[in-house]
N, C-alpha and C positions, 0 to 999 in steps of 0.2 A: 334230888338236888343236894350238893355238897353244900356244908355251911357256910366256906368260901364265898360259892355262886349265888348263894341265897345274901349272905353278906351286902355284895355287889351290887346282886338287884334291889336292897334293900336303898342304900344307897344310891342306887339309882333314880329312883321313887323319890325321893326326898330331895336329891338335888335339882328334879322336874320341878315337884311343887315348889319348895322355894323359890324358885325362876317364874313360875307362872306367878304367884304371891308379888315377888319385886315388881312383875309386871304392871299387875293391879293396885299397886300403890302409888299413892302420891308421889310427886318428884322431889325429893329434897330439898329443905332453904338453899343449900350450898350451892344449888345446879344454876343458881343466876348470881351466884355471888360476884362473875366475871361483868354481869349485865350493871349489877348493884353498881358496882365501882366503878364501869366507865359513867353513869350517870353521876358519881359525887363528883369525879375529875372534870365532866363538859361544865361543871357548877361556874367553875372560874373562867371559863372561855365564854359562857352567857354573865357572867356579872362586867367581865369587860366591857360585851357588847353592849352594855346599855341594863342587864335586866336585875332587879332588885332579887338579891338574895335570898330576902323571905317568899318574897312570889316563887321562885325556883323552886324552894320546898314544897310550898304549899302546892304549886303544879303537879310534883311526881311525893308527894303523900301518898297517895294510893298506890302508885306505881311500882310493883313490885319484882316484876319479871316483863321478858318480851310480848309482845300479841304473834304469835306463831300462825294466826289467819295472815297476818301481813307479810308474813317471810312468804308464806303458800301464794300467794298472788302475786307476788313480787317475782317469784320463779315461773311460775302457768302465763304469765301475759302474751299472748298469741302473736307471731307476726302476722300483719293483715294483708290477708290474700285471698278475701271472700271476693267472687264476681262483683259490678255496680249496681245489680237489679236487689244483689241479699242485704248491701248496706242500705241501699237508700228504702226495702221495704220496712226493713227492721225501723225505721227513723221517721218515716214522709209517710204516713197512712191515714183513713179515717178518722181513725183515735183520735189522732197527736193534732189532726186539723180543729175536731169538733168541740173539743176539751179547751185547743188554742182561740177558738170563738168566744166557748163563755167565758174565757180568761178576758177577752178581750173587752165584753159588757164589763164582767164583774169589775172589773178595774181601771175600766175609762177613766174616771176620776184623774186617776195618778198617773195612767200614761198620758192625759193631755198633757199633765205639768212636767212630765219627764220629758217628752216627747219637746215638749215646747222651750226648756232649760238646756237639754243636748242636741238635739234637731235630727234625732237617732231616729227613725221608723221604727214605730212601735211593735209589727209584726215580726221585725227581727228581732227586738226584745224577746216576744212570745214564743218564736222560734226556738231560738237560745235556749231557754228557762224547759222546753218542753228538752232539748237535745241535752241539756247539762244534769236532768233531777226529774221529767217527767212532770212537770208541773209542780216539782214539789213531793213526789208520793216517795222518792228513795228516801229520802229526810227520816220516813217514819218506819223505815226496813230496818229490825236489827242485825239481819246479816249481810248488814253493804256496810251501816255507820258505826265508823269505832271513835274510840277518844284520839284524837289527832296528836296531841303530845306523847303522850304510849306508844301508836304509829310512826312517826318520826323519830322516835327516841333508838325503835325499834330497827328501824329502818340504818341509821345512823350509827348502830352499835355494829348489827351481824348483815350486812349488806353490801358490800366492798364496794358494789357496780352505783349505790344510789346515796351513799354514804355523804358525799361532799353536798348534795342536794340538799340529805334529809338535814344535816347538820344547819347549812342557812337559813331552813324553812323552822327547823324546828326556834332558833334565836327569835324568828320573826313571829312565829305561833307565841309563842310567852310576850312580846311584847305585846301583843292584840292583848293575850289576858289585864295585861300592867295597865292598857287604856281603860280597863272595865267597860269594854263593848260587849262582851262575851261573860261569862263564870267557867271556869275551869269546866266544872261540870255537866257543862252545854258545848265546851269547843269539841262539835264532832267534826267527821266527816271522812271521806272514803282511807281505802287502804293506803294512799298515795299522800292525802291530805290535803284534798279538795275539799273547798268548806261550801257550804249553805245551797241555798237555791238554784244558783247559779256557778255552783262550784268554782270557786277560788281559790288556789293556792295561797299561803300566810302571804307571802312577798307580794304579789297580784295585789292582793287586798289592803295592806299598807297603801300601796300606788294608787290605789282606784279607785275604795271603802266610799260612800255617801250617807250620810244622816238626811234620807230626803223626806221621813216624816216628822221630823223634827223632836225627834225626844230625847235628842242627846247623845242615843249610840247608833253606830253604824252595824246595824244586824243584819246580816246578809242570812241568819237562820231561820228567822221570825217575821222577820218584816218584810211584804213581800215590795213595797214603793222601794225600801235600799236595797236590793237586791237587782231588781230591774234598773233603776239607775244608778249605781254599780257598774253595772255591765256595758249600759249606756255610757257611763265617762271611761271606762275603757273602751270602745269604738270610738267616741269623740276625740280624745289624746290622742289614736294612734289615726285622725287623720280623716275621718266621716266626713261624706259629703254629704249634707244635710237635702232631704228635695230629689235624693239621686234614688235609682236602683241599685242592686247590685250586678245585674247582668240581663241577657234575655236569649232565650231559647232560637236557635234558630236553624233555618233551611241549609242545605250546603248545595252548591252545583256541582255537576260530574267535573271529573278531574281535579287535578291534584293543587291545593291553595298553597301560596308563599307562609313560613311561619313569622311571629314575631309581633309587633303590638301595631298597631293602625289606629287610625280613626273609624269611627261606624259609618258616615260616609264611605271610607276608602275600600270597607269589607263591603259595603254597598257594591259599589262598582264593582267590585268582583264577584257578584251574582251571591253575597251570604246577604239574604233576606231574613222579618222575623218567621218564625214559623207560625205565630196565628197570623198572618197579614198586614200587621199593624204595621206604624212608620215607628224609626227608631226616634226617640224622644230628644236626644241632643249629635248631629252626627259629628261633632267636633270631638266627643269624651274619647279617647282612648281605649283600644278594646285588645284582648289577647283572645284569639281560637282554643274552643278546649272541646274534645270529644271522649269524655272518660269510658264510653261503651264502645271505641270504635266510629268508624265510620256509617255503620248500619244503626245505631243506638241515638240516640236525642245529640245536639250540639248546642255548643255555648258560647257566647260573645261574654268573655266576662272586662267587667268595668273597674276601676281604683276600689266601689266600696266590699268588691270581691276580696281582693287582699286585707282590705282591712279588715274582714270579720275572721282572715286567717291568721290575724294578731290574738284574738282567743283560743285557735287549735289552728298551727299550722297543717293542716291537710285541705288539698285541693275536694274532697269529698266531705269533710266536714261541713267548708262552707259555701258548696253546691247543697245540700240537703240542708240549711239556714237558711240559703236564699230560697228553694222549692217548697219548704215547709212556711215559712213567712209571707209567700204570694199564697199558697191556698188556703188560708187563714186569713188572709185580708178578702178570700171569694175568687181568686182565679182557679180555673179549671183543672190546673194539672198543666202536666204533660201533652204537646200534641204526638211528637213521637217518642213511643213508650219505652223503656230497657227494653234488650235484648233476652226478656225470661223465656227460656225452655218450655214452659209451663204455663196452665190457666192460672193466673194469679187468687187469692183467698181474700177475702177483706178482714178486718182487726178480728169481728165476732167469729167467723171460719177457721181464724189462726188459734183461737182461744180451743175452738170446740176441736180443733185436731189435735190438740195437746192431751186434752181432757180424756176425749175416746182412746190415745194413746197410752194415757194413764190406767185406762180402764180394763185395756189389756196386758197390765203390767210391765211397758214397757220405757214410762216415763216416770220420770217422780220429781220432776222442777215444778214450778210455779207457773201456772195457767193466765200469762202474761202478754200472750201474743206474741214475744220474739222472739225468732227464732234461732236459736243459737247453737252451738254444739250437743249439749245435750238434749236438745227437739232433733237434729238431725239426726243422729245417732238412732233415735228411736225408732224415726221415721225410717230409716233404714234396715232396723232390725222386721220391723212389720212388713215392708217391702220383699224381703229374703222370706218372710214366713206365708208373704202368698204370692210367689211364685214372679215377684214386680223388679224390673232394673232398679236399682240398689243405689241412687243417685241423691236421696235426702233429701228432694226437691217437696215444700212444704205449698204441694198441688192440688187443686179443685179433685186431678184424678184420685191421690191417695185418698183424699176427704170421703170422695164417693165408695171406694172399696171399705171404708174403717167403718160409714155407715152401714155397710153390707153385713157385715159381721155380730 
């Protein structure tokens, strides 16, 4: 080798390691020096709005740079386009019923008084509270809960698409801190900046906030009475009919129905019956047809308090799995006619034990949580290809039995 060539490589060698070196090291103070300085400059756009100066500091004291999990989620958010049988298993099961019962003992106390002060049905409370936070148990995830002003800050500086959002939420996040309902150091909550039990956005919570155990602050983190009623005076404001349902399952006749809203009498007469037998409770309410599975899949007469819980998540399946989860948590049955699933359905403990045995053949590695999500499908899939199974993700009685096979 010429000492040129030997030169070269020699050089070459050291320009690798230093690159691998820069890799491995920290990132520079300078590399958020752009982040640094939009936060001194929003200083003056929140002290107009209302927020005291020193609070401003004291908020992003710590805050140093962006949270780069918030950029990551902000970009991954899925359009939804799972079937009706994968959302509403994921949401309406055993679990979320049996957990929504002893919610229901444990805290009679405070839903009589909620229940009695908004005239909200309590089991949509419970519904809610299990759909927004699981009862509570995301609260105590540290890789779902961030510090929200961080989040927003974040969101507000390197996010074009969510930028105008995060910037209002974030004004209203620092006033929560100014009422002292909150400490800086407890305002969590999701990448987006949903807070507490029953996840609220900062602005939501301004509008809606309740001190219903009376201690002064409106804690929608800790206190599970203002959190539930909370939620409760956002359905009451936007229109709750106290006494009402929100809808009811029902039969359809052959051939094709007019669209449009009616009366439950009027879908009476035209042969839409309920589907347990029952009579409709008031035939004067107003009702809109809705068959989210199709005509072959369960049907629904939905009533005014339909819409109104689509004032917490506008989606039509949100709050069909609010109303479906809140009746079998008050003790109805279920479903007469079931989704459209392809498949033997699993209960909560089956969904758990197929993750786990998936884990065990290396081919999951999430959290043994029951839902199933992309990465349970995925695995389920990859096991499917490796014994010889249609390749469909389907989280089934059948996979269950071949995983125990193994």
């Amino acid at each position: 080798m010429s000492v040129r060539s030997a030169a070269k490589r020699f050089t070459s060698v050291i320009a690798a390691a230093s690159l691998s070196l820069a890799l491995l090291m920290p990132v520079p103070a300078f590399a958020d020096a752009g982040f640094r300085q939009w936060v001194a400059g929003f200083r003056a756009t929140a002290v107009q709005s209302g927020v005291s100066g020193a609070l401003y500091d004291q908020a992003f004291r710590d805050i140093r740079d962006i949270d780069p999990v918030v950029l990551e989620k902000a970009r991954t958010q899925p359009e939804f386009t799972a079937p009706a049988w994968d959302y509403f298993d994921n949401r309406v099961h055993d679990q979320s019923v049996a957990v929504g019962q002893q919610m229901a003992k444990k805290w009679k106390p405070w839903l009589d008084r909620i229940e009695a002060r908004f005239g909200v049905d309590r089991y949509i409370l419970l519904a809610i509270w299990s759909m927004e936070s699981n009862y509570g148990e995301i609260l105590k995830r540290d890789d779902i809960m961030r510090n929200v002003v961080r989040s927003l800050a974040t969101l507000a500086y390197a996010d074009p698409k969510r930028a105008k959002f995060a910037r209002t939420q974030l004004i209203a996040a620092l006033k929560i801190l100014q009422t002292g309902d909150i400490d800086e150091s407890h305002l969590s909550g999701s990448w987006a900046g949903a807070m507490g039990h029953t996840q609220f956005i900062p602005t939501s919570y301004q509008h809606y906030a309740v001190d219903m155990d009376g201690n002064g602050k409106r804690d929608i983190w800790n206190s599970i009475p203002d959190a539930l009623a909370t939620s409760a005076n956002l359905l009451k404001k936007n229109g709750w009919q106290a006494g009402k349902t929100w809808g009811y399952e029902v039969s359809l006749p052959a051939g094709k129905l007019p669209g449009g809203s009616k009366t439950l009498s009027q879908w009476q007469a035209l042969g839409v019956v309920r589907a347990n037998g029952k009579p409709f409770k008031n035939g004067s309410d107003k009702a809109t047809l809705k068959v989210p599975d199709g005509r072959g899949g369960p049907a629904f007469l939905m009533i005014k308090n339909f819409s109104v819980i689509k004032a917490y998540n506008n989606a039509d399946k949100y709050a069909l799995a609010v109303g479906l989860l809140a009746d079998e948590i008050a003790g109805s049955s279920g479903l007469v006619q079931d989704w459209k699933r392809p498949f033997t359905k699993l209960t909560f403990e089956e969904r758990q034990e197929l993750q786990k045995r998936l884990s065990q053949h290396g081919l999951y590695d999430g959290k043994f949580d029951g839902k199933i999500g992309d990465g349970s499908k995925t695995a389920i899939m990859a096991f499917q290809a490796k014994a010889g199974l249609t390749q469909d993700g389907y989280p089934s009685m059948e996979v269950l039995k071949w995983l125990r096979q193994k």
